[in-house]
C-alpha positions in Angstrom: 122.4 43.2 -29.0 123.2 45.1 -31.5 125.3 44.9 -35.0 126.7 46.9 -37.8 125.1 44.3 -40.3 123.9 40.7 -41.0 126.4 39.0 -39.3 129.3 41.8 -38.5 130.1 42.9 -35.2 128.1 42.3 -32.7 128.2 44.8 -29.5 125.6 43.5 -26.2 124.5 45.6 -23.5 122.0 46.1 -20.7 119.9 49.0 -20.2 116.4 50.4 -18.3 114.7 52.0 -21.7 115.4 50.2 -24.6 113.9 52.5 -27.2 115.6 55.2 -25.8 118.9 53.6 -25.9 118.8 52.1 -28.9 117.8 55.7 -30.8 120.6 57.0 -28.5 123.5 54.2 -30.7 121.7 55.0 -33.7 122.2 58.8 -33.4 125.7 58.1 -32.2 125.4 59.7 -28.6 124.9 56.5 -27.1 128.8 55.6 -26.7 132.2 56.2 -28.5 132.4 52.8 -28.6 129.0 51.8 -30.2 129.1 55.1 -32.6 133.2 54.4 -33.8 131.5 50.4 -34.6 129.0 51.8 -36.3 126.3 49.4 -34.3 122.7 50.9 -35.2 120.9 47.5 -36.0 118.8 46.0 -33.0 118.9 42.5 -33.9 118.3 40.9 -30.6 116.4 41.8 -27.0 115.5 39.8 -24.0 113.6 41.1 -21.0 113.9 40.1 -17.5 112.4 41.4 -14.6 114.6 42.4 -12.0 118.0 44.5 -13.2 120.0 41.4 -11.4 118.6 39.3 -13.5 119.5 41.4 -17.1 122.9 42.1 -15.6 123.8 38.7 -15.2 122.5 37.8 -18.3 124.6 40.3 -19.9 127.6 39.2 -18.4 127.3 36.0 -19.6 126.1 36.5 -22.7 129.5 38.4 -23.0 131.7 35.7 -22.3 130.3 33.5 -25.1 131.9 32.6 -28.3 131.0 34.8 -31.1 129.2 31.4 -32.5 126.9 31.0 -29.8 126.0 34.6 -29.9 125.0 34.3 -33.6 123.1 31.3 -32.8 120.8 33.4 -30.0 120.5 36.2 -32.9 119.2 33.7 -35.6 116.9 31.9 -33.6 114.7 35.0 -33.1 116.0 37.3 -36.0 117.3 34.6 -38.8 118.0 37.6 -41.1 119.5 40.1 -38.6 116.5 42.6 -39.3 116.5 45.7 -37.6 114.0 45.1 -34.9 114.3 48.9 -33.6 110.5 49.5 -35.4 109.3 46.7 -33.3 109.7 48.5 -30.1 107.4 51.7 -30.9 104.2 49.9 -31.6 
């Protein structure tokens, strides 16, 4: 998931390379709809593994209230830190 800042919009999606996609939103060549949101900040990340499995989750994820979706976020990332460093070490 990703936001614009502690507690703004909050944008989910589902992809193979995480790091790549996330420094793809952050150099605003990811999407127009990411870049014109201005969604940079990783604050949250699950892994599955099979695709199914992370599409579904997705999916659902999408159809929650805005709420619940902060509730997932601050349970793992109570400050909404940008977890993108995280993923390179």
């Amino acid at each position: 998931m990703m936001a614009d800042r502690y507690r703004g919009g909050i944008y989910t999606g589902v992809t193979a390379d995480l790091p790549y996609r996330v420094s793809q939103h952050r150099n605003g060549t990811g999407s127009t709809f990411v870049a014109g949101y201005g969604f940079k900040r990783l604050v949250f990340m699950e892994f599955h593994a099979a695709i199914e499995d992370t599409i579904a989750r997705e999916k659902a994820i999408k159809k929650w209230r805005r709420a619940w979706k902060i509730e997932l976020i601050e349970a793992m990332n109570r400050d909404w830190d940008d977890l993108f460093e995280s993923l390179n070490r």
